[in-house]
LUMSE-983520 format. One record per residue (C-alpha): residue in one letter; x negated, y negated, z negated. Coordinates in steps of 0.001 Angstrom, whole numbers, plus 524288, in hexadecimal, padded with zeros to 5 digits. Each point is the difference from the previous one (the first is absolute). Layout:
aXYZ...
//
This chain:
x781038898B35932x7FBDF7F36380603x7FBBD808C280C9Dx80CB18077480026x808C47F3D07FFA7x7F79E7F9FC80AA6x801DE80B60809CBx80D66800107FD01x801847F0B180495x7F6BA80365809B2x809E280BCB80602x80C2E7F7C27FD52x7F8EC7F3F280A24x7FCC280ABB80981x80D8E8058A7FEEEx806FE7F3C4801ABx7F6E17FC4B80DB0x802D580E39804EEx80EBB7FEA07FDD6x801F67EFC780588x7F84A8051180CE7x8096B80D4D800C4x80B7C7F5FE7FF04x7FB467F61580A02x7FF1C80B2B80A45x80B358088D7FDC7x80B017F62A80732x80824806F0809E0x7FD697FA5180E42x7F1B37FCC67FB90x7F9CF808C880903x7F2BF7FCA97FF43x800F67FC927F16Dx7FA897F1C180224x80A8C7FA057F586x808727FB3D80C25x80A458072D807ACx7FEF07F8DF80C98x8001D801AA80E67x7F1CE8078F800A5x8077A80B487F7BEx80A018024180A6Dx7F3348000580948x7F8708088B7F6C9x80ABE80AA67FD83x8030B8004480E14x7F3B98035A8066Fx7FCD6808847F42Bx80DBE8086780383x7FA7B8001B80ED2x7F29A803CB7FBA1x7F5F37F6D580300x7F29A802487FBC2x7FBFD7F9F67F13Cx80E617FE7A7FB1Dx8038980ABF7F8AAx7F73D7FA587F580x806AC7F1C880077x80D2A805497FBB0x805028028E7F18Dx80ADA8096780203x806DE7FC6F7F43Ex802A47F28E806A7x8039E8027A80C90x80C2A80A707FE59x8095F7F4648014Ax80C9B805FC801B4x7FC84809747F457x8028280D078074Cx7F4D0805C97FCABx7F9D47FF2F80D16x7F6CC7F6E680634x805047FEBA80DFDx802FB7F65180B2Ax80B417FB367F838x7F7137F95B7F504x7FA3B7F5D88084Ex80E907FC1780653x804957FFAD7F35Bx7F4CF7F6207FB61x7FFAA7F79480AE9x80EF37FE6C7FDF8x7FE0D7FD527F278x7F3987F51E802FBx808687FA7E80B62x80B787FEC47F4A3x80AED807C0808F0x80BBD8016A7F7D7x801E580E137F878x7EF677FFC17FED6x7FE037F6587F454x7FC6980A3C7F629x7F60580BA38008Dx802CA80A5780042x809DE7FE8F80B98x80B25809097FFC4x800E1803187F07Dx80B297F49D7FC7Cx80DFB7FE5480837x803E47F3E280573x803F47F6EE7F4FDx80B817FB03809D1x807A7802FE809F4x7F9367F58C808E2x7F223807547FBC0x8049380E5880746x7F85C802E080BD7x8057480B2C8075Dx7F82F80A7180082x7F6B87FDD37F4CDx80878800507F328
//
């Protein structure tokens, strides 16, 4: 019994690690899955779209589809430099799923 409960806390630790380093990496616009969405992502996504040598493995897909179409395309890294730059319409990920909360917010042409 003693055994039995000790796997058991033993699993639940394991469990618990495994799930807190899923969650640190799964944050849309980290690219590269580093804990920070930053410049190097826009970098990272780019040159992995025009495919340069050794990036296809740098880039977690469920990250980088920033305007949530489904698609991992040129628009991504606009979208995420917009959004690091702090344009206006690109303060929440992913880009494109909310309207304009005012007037003053519409960009014509995107909503």
């Amino acid at each position: 019994m003693k055994k039995l409960i000790g796997l058991t806390i033993v699993i639940c630790i394991l469990l618990t690690a495994f799930v807190s380093v899923n969650a640190a990496t799964n944050t849309l616009g980290d690219v590269d899955s580093n804990g920070s969405v930053n410049p190097m992502d826009v970098v990272i996504l780019t040159r992995h779209l025009a495919g340069w040598d050794g990036y296809e493995d740098m880039v977690n897909t469920a990250n980088s589809d920033l305007n949530a179409d489904g698609n991992i395309d040129p628009v991504d890294p606009v979208i995420l430099a917009r959004h690091l730059a702090g344009w206006q319409g690109y303060g929440e990920l992913p880009y494109g799923t909310q309207a304009p909360a005012t007037d003053d917010d519409y960009i014509p042409g995107i909503w």
